[in-house]
C-alpha positions in Angstrom: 133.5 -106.3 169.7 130.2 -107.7 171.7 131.9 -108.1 175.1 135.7 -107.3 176.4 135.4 -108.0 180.3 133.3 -107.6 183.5 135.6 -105.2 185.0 135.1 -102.7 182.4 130.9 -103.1 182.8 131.2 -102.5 186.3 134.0 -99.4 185.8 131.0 -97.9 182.8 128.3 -98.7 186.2 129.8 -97.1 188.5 131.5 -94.7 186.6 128.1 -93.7 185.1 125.8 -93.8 188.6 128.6 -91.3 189.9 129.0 -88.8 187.2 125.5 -88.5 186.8 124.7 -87.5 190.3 128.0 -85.3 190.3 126.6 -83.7 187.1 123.2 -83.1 189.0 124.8 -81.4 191.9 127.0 -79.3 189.9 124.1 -77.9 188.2 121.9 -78.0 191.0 125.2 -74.9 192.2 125.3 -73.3 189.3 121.6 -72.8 189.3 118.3 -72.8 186.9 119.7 -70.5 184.2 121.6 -73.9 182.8 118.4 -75.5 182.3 116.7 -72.7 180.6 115.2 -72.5 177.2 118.8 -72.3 175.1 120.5 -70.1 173.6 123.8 -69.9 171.2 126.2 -70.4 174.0 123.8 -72.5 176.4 123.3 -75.0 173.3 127.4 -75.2 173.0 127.9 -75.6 177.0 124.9 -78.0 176.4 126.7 -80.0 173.6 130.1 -79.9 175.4 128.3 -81.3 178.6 126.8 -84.5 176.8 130.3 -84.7 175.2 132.4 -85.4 178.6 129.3 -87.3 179.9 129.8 -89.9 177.4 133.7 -89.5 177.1 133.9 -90.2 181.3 131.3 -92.9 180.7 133.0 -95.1 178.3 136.7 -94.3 178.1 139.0 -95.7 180.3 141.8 -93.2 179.3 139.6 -90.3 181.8 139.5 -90.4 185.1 136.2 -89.7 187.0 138.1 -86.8 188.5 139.1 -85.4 185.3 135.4 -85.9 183.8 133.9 -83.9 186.7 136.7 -81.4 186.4 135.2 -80.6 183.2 131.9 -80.6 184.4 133.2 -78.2 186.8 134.7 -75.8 184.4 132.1 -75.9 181.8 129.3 -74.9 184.2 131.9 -72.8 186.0 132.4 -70.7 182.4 128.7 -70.6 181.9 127.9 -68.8 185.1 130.8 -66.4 184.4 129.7 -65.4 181.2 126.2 -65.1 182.6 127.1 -63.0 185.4 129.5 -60.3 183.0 126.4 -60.5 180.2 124.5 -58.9 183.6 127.4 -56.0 184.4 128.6 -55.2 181.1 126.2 -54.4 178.1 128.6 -54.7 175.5 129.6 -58.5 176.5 125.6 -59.0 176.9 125.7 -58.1 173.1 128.5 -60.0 172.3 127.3 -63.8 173.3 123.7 -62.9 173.6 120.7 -62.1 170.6 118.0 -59.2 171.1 114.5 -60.1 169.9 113.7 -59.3 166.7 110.3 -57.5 165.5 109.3 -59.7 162.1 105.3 -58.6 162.2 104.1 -55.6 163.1 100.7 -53.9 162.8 99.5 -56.0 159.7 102.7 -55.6 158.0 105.8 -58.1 157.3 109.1 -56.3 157.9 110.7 -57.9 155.3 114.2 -56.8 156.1 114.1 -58.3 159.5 112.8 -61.1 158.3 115.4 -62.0 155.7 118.1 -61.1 158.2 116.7 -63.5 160.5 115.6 -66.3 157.5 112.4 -66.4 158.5 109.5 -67.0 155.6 106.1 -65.7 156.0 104.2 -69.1 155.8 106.7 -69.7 159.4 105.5 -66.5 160.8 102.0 -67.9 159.7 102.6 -70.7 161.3 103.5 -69.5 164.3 100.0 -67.1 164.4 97.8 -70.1 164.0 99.9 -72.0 166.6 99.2 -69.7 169.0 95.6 -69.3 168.0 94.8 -66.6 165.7 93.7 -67.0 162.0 93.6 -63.7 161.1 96.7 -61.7 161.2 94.1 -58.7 161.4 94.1 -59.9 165.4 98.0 -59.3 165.3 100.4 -56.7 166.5 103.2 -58.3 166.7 105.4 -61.4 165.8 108.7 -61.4 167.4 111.6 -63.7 167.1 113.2 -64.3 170.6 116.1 -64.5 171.8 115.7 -68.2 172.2 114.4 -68.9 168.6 111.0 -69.1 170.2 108.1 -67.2 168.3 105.9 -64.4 170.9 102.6 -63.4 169.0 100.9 -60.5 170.4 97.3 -59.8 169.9 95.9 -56.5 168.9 94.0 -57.2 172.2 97.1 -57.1 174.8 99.0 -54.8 173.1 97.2 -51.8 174.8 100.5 -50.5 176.5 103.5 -52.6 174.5 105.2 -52.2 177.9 106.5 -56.0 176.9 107.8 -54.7 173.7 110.4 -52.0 174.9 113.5 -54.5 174.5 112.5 -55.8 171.0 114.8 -54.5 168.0 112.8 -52.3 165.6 115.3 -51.5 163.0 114.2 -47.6 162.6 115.9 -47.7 159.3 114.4 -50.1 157.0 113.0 -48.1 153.9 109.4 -47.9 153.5 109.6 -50.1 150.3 111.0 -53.0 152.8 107.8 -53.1 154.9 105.1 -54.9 153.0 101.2 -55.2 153.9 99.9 -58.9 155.0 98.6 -60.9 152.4 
C-alpha cells in the first residue's frame, strides 16, 4: 500500500518528466486557443487532458506512446472543431454559446435571465465587482460565452459597436422585462 518497488518510482519519474514536456509541446502546436478562458467543449478537452495525464503517470498498463497518442488526438480534435466552428456557422452554433443580454438600460430581462439561471443579486454582484453601485451607471450586463460577466457603463456605451454579437431575444413580451429595483 505505502511502497511496492523502486522501479515503479523511477517508471512514475520518468514517465512524468516526459509527458509533461510532451504535453507542453503539443500545446505549444496546437496554439493559445487551448489555454483560453473555457468554454463547454474546452472544459471537457480540459478534463479529458488531466485524465490521461494521470492515467500515463501512474498506470503501468499505458504506454508513454499510447498516453501521448491521446494527447495527440485530444488537442488534434480540439483544433478541428475550432477550425469548422470558423467555416461553418451552424457547427459554431452547435458546440459554441452566444452572449446573452441579462441587463439592459435599467431593466432585468427576466426571460434571459431565467434561461440562463442567473438571479439578480449575481447580476448585482457582478455591477459592484466591476465598480458601479448604481445600476443607473449601467447599460448593459451580458453573460459571455465563457460564463464570464461584461458590464457596460452608460458612459462607453456611446456606439454599442461591442454589442452587435450579443443575443437580444426580440421576442420576450413586455411583461418579461422588469425595471431595476
Amino acid at each position: 500500500m505505502w511502497f511496492d518497488s523502486w522501479s515503479d518510482m523511477w517508471r512514475v519519474l520518468i514517465i512524468t518528466i516526459t509527458i509533461y514536456a510532451a504535453l507542453i509541446l503539443i500545446l505549444r502546436g496546437v496554439g493559445k486557443r487551448s489555454l483560453a478562458k473555457l468554454n463547454i467543449f474546452d472544459l471537457v478537452v480540459t478534463v479529458a487532458l488531466g485524465s490521461t495525464l494521470a492515467t500515463i503517470m501512474l498506470s503501468k498498463d499505458v504506454s508513454f506512446a499510447e498516453g501521448a497518442l491521446a494527447f495527440i488526438v485530444l488537442c488534434g480534435l480540439q483544433w478541428v472543431v475550432a477550425w469548422i466552428s470558423l467555416r461553418a456557422k451552424w457547427f459554431k452554433k452547435l458546440i459554441r454559446s452566444e452572449p446573452r443580454l441579462l441587463f439592459s438600460d435599467g431593466k432585468f430581462l427576466d426571460r434571459a435571465m431565467r434561461d440562463e439561471r442567473i438571479l439578480r443579486q449575481e447580476v448585482h454582484a457582478e455591477i459592484r465587482n466591476h465598480g458601479f453601485g448604481d445600476l443607473e451607471d449601467i447599460a448593459a450586463v451580458i453573460l459571455e460565452t465563457d460564463g464570464t460577466f461584461s458590464v457596460i457603463s452608460r458612459q462607453n456605451a456611446k456606439t454599442r459597436s461591442a454589442m452587435e454579437s450579443v443575443r437580444k431575444d426580440p421576442g420576450d413580451p413586455a411583461q418579461d422585462v422588469q425595471p431595476a429595483k
